[in-house]
Every structure is written in structure tokens, then in C-alpha cells.
C-alpha positions in Angstrom: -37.3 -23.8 -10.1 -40.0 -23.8 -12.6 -43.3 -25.7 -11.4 -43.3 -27.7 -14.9 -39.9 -29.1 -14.5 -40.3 -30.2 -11.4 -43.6 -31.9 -12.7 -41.2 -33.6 -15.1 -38.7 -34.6 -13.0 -41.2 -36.5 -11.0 -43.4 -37.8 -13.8 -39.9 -39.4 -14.8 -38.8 -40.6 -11.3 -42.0 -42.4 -11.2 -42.5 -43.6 -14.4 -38.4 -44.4 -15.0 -37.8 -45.2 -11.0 -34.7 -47.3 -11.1 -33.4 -45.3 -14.8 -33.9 -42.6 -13.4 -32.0 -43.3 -10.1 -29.4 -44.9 -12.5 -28.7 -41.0 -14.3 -29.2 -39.0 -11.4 -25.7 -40.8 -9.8 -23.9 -40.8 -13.0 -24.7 -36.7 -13.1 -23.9 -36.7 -9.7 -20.1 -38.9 -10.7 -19.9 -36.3 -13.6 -20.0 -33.2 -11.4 -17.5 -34.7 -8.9 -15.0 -35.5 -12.2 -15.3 -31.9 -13.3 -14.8 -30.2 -10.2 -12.0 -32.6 -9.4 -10.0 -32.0 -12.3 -6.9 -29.3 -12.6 -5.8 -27.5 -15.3 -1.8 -26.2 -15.2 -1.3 -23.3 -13.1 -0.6 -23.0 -8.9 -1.5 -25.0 -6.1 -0.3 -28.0 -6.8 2.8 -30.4 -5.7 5.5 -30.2 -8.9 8.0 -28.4 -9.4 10.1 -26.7 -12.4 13.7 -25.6 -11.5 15.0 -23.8 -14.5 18.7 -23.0 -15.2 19.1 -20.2 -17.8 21.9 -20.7 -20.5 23.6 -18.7 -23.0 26.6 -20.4 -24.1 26.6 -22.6 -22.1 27.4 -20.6 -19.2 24.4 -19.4 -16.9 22.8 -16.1 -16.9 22.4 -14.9 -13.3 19.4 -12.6 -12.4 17.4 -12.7 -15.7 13.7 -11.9 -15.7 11.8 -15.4 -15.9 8.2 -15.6 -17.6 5.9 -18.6 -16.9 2.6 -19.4 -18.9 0.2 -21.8 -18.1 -1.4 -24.6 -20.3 1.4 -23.6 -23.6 3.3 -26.2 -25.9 4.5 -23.0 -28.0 6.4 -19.8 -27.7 3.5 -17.2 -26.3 4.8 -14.5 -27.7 6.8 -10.8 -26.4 3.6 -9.8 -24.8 4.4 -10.2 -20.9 1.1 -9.4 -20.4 0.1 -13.3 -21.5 1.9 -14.7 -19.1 0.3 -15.8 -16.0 3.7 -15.4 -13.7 7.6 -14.0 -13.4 10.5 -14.3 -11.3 14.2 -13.1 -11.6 16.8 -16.2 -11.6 19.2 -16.1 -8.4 23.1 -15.2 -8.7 23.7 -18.7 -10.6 20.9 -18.2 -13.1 18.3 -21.0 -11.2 14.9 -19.8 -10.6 12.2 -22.4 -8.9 8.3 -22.2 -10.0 6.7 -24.5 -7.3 3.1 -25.5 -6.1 2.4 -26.5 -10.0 -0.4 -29.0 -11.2 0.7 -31.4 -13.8 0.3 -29.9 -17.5 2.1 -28.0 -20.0 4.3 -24.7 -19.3 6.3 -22.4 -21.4 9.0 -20.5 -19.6 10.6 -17.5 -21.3 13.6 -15.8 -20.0 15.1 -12.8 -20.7 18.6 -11.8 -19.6 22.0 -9.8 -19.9 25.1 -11.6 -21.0 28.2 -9.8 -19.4 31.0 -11.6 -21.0 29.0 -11.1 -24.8 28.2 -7.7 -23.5 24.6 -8.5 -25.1 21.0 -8.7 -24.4 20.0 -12.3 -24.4 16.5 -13.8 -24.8 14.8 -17.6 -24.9 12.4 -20.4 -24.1 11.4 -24.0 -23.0 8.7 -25.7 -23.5 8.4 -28.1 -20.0 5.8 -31.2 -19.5 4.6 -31.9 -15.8 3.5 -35.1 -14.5 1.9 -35.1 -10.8 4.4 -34.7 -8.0 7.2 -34.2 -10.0 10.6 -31.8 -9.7 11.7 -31.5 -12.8 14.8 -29.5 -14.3 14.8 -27.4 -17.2 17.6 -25.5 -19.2 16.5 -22.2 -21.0 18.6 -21.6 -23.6 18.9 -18.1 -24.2 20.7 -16.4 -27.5 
């Protein structure tokens, strides 16, 4: 550390003493606010459980997109998105271990009955601990 800032921080501590004391614990509560907080993405307790629609009658096995921290349609790209999974036989695919915040799931499927490619998103909210279902609505 340079020898004139620490000259400083002294001058102040004695100078300041009980100020100074006062900002150094508020710094101190800032840091452990920052480092606390999560953004959306893994490693958390919710839970989306997303049933994917054209129809209404569910696609099984389509390709599932998830991206973090969205409120709008991301795009084609799949290289944005920060996950993927394929929906089971009924069309119901699970993204767990989520922190609260704002998803966008995008899934893209094959209607057999249309005989047609079928593609479409959600927008989901999160709150902390919380399962929630979704419905993608794919056309």
C-alpha cells in the first residue's frame, strides 16, 4: 500500500476518531450487501417447471433454452443463453437450484399431429423459494 495513503488514513483516524470509526463499518456493511446479493442464474432454491404447448396439447421432447436476468425474447442465437434441456415424454422440463430474478425460456419443438416445426417463449418472474409453473406456448 502506498506510504502516503496510509499517512492519510491515519492523519484521519486521529483527527476524525469516532467519524472515522463511523465510515469504516458502514464500508464494511456495504461490502457484506454486495457480496450477499444474487443475481438470477443457479444455485439457488426456486424452481420453474415448464410445460410446452402448441395447441393446447403438449410437445414432448422439445429442446428448452433458459436465459438468465431477461424480461424479453433474447433472440435465435443459442449461444445467449446461459442453459438447455429437452422436455420429457409429456412436454415438462424442470430448471431447479434458481435464485429469485427474471428468466426467459424458449422452446423449440416438433408437432406430430400439425406435422410442423413449432417454436416459442415465456417470460417467468422468481421470488425466493418458490416452484413455479410455466406454459410455453409454442406456434
Amino acid at each position: 500500500m502506498n506510504i502516503h495513503l496510509v499517512n492519510l488514513l491515519y492523519y484521519i483516524k486521529k483527527k476524525l476518531g469516532w467519524i472515522y470509526s463511523f465510515l469504516l463499518r458502514r464500508l464494511v456493511w456495504l461490502f457484506c450487501i454486495l457480496v450477499s446479493c444474487h443475481k438470477a442464474g443457479e444455485g439457488g432454491k426456486s424452481s420453474i417447471t415448464a410445460t410446452i404447448k402448441h395447441n393446447s396439447k403438449q410437445i414432448p421432447f422439445a429442446q428448452v433454452y433458459i436465459k438468465y436476468d431477461a424480461t424479453e425474447f433474447p433472440g435465435t442465437d443459442m449461444a445467449v443463453y446461459e442453459d438447455n434441456n429437452i422436455a420429457n415424454a409429456s412436454g415438462v422440463i424442470t430448471f431447479d437450484t434458481l435464485y429469485k430474478g427474471d428468466y426467459y425460456l424458449y422452446a423449440i419443438g416438433y408437432d406430430t399431429v400439425a406435422n410442423t416445426n413449432v417454436y416459442g417463449g415465456v417470460y417467468v418472474k422468481l421470488k425466493s423459494k418458490e416452484d413455479r409453473a410455466a406454459d410455453v406456448i409454442v406456434n
